[in-house]
N, C-alpha and C positions, 0 to 999 in steps of 0.2 A: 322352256315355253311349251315345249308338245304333252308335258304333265298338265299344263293350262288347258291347251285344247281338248285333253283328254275329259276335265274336270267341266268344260263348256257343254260337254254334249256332242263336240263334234269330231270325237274320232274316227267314225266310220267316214266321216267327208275326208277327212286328213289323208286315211287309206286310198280312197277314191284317187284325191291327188297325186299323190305319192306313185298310184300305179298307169297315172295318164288317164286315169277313167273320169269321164264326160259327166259334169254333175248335173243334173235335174231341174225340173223347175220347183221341185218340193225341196231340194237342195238348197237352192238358193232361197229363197222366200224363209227358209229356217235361219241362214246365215243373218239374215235382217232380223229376226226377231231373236236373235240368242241374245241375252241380256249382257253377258262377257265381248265388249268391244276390243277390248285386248285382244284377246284368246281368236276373235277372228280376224285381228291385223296380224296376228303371229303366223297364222294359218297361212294369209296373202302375201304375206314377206316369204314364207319359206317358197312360194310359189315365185315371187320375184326375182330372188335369188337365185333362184336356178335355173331361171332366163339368162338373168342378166348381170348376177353377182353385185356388186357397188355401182355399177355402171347408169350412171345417168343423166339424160340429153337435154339439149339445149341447144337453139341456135338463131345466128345472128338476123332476125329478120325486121319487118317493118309493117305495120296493121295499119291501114287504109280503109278509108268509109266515105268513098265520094259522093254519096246524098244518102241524105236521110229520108228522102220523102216517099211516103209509102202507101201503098192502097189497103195493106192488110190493116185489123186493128187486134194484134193481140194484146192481152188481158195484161201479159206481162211488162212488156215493152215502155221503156221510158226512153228511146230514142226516135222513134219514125214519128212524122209526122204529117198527114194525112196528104195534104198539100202543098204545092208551092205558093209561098207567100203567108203561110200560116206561121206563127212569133216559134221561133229556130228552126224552122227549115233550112235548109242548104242542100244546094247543087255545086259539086266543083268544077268548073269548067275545065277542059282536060290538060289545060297550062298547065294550073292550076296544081290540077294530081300529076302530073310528071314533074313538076317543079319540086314535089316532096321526092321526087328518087334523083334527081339531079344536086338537090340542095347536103346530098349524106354522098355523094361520089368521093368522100375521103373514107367512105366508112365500109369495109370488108363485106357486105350485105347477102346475102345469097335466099334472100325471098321474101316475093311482098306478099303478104294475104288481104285480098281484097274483098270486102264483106258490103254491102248495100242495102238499102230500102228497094222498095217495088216499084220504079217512080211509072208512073201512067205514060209521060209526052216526052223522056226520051228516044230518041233512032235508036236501032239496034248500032249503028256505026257509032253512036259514043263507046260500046262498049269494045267492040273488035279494034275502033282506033284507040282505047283507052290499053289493049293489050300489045299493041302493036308498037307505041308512044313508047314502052316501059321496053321494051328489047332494044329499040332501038339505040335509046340512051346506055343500056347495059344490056349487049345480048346474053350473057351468062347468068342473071337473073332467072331464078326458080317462079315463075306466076302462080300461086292458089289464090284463085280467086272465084268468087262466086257461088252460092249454096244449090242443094240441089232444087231451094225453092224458088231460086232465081232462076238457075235454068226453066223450071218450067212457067214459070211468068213470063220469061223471054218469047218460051217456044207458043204458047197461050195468045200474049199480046199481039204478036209479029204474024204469026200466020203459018209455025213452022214446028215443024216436030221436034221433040227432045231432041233427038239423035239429028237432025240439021243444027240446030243450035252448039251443039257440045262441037262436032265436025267444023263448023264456023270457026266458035272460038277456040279453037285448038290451032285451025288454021293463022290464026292473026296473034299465038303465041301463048294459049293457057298450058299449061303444064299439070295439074292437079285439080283434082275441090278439095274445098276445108268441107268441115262437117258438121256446122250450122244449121238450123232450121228442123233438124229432127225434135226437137223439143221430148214430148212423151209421145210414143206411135198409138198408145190406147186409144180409140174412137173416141169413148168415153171423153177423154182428156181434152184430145184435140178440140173437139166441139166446141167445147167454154173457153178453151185460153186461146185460139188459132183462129181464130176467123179469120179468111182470105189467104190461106195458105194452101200449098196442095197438101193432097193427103199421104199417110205411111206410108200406103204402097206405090204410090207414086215416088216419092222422095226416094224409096231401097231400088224402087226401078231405074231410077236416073242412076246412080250408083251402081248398077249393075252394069248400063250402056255404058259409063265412065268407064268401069275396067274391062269392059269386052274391048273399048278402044284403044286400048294400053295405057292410060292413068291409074293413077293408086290413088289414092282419097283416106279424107278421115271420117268419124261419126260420132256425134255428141248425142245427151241425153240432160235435158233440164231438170234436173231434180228441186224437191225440197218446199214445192209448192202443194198441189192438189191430187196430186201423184199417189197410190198404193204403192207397197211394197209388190204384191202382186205382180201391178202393172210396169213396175220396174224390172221386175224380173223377164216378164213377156220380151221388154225392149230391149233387153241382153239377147233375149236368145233369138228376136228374128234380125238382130245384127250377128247372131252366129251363125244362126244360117245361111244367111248371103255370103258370108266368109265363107262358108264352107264350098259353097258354089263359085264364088269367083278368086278368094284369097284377095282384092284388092283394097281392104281394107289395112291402114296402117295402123291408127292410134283410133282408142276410145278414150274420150273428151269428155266424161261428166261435168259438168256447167250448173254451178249454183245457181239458185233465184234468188235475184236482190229489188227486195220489195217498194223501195224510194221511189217516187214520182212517176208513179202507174198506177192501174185498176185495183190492182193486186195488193195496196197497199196495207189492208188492212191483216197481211197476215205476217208472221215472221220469220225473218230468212232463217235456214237451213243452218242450225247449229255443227262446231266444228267435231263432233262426236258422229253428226250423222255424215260430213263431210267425207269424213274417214271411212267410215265404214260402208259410204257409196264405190271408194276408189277401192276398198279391198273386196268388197264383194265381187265387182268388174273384175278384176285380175283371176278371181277363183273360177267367172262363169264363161270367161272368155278365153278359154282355153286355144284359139285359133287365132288370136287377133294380139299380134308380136307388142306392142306398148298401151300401157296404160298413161294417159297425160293430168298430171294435176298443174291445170291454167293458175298460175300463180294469181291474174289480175284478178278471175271469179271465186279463188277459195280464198284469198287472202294468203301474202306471205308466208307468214308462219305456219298457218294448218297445210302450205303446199309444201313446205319445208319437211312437216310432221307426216305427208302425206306419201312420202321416199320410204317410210318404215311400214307404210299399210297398202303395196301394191303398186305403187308412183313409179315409175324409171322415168319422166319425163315433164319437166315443167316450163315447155313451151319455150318463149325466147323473148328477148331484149323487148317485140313491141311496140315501141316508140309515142307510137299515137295511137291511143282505143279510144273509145268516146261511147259505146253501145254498155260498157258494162257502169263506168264511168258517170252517164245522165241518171244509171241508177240506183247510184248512191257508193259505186265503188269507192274507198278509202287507199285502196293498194297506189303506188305510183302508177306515171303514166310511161314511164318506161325504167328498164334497169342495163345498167351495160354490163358487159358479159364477166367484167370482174366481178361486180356484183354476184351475177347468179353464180359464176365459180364457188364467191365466198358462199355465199347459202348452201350450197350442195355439199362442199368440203366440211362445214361445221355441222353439218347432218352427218358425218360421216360415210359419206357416198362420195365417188369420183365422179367431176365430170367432164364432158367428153362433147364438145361442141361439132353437130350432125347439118348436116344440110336438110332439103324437105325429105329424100327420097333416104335418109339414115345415113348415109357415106358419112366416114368421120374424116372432121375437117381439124382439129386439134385437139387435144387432150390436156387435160393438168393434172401430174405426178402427185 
């Protein structure tokens, strides 16, 4: 394969790699436009590999979305819905969501990720009792919950700073953030597809305050809609950035756009070529940022399967209940159990190696 890459144009990158040297943003933005997709997943693999060798994670969790009702209106979104009492809204009353981690107490679980709309007229105590509920039932439970655009809706609505909010719920048992809501940080971008949401530098700030508090976190990037390459590239590297300042960053999360029953319908989703060669680009330009995650429910099975040879060491975990990718048009199941993802990884030929939130390996299969 390194005669491939030689024949793509990107030897001088390959070199770059190979001696730890920090690739560009003319770098990267060349990576997207080389017309040899191979030749730049071979590139991302060899860089994979010598992170992580076969090695790749998974673990046993459970995806939560106690209401959908939301004040933001993005362009994309085919889950929030504006109000309560608007046709599928819902609010779970906190029984409710604790009844989903009560109802799997046979099941090995080690983390819920709890993802929401922006709802206007809940207390801030739904959500501290809603962290509190979940320990109680299982205090060794992993919490990720909450994006960083919830916090700052929280801290907005309530009357409280970021850093009160995060300090609250850390108090009443959060553990982590996922890494939702980043969408594209370009201005540009934000503008059209985000309304009502905070902005980039907002959302890297919350992130920041996360890991000065000792949380780790993750960071996603929506691709495949209105997005340049360019500006793809931008979002790479001022998530390298903040890495480079805090290291609290775990996983990069690229997140397809699935165009079904939204604004956005009229465009189409993010073919499995560009799929790939979003998750190997990420592994080339993210030099500081230890996993790349291909979300099996956003790219689809298969291409997340495919996506282990282009930069992937990690696709996520069992899941249970999604409903966010799900109202918009996912086809993927709505969960898979861990023999499942074993098989997929083993028939990839990759091992894998089931991790808790924080990477600790919790078992492995030979």
């Amino acid at each position: 394969m390194r005669s491939r890459i030689q024949s793509a144009g990107l030897g001088d990158i390959e070199q770059k790699v190979a001696a730890g040297e920090r690739l560009t943003f003319a770098d990267g933005v060349r990576l997207f436009d080389t017309p040899d997709l191979l030749a730049v997943g071979a590139l991302a693999n060899l860089e994979r590999e010598r992170r992580h060798g076969a090695r790749t994670y998974y673990n046993y969790n459970i995806r939560l979305e106690a209401t959908n009702v939301c004040t933001a209106s993005c362009l994309f979104c085919s889950f929030a819905r504006l109000k309560p009492g608007d046709p599928g809204a819902y609010t779970m009353s906190l029984e409710q969501a604790w009844e989903k981690l009560r109802s799997r107490s046979h099941q090995p679980l080690t983390e819920i990720h709890v993802v929401n709309g922006l709802h206007p007229d809940l207390p801030f105590s739904y959500y501290t009792d809603l962290l509190d509920g979940f320990k109680k039932i299982r205090p060794d439970i992993h919490l990720k919950c909450f994006t960083a655009v919830e916090i700052a809706f929280f801290a907005d609505l309530y009357g409280m700073t970021d850093e009160q909010v995060l300090r609250e719920l850390m108090k009443a048992g959060l553990d982590s953030l996922p890494g939702g809501g980043a969408e594209i940080f370009a201005e540009r971008v934000r503008k059209k597809i985000s309304q009502g949401k905070c902005g980039a530098d907002r959302y890297l700030d919350i992130h920041r305050l996360a890991h000065q508090l000792g949380m780790r976190s993750n960071v996603t990037m929506l691709y495949g809609h209105i997005e340049t390459n360019d500006e793809r590239i931008d979002h790479m590297l001022r998530v390298r950035a903040l890495q480079d300042e805090t290291g609290g960053f775990q996983a990069f999360i690229p997140l397809a756009f699935h165009p079904d029953n939204n604004q956005m319908r009229k465009l189409p989703a993010p073919t499995a070529a560009d799929t790939l060669r979003v998750h190997a680009v990420a592994r080339l330009m993210l030099d500081n940022v230890a996993h790349i995650k291909a979300f099996w429910v956003a790219t689809g099975v298969d291409v997340a399967q495919a996506a282990l040879w282009f930069g992937a060491d990690d696709l996520d975990g069992t899941v249970q209940e999604e409903r966010i990718y799900h109202m918009a048009g996912s086809s993927t199941p709505e969960t898979m159990t861990t023999k499942q993802i074993q098989r997929l990884i083993a028939a990839a030929g990759r091992q894998p190696l089931e991790r808790d939130t924080l990477y600790n390996i919790v078992s492995s299969v030979a």
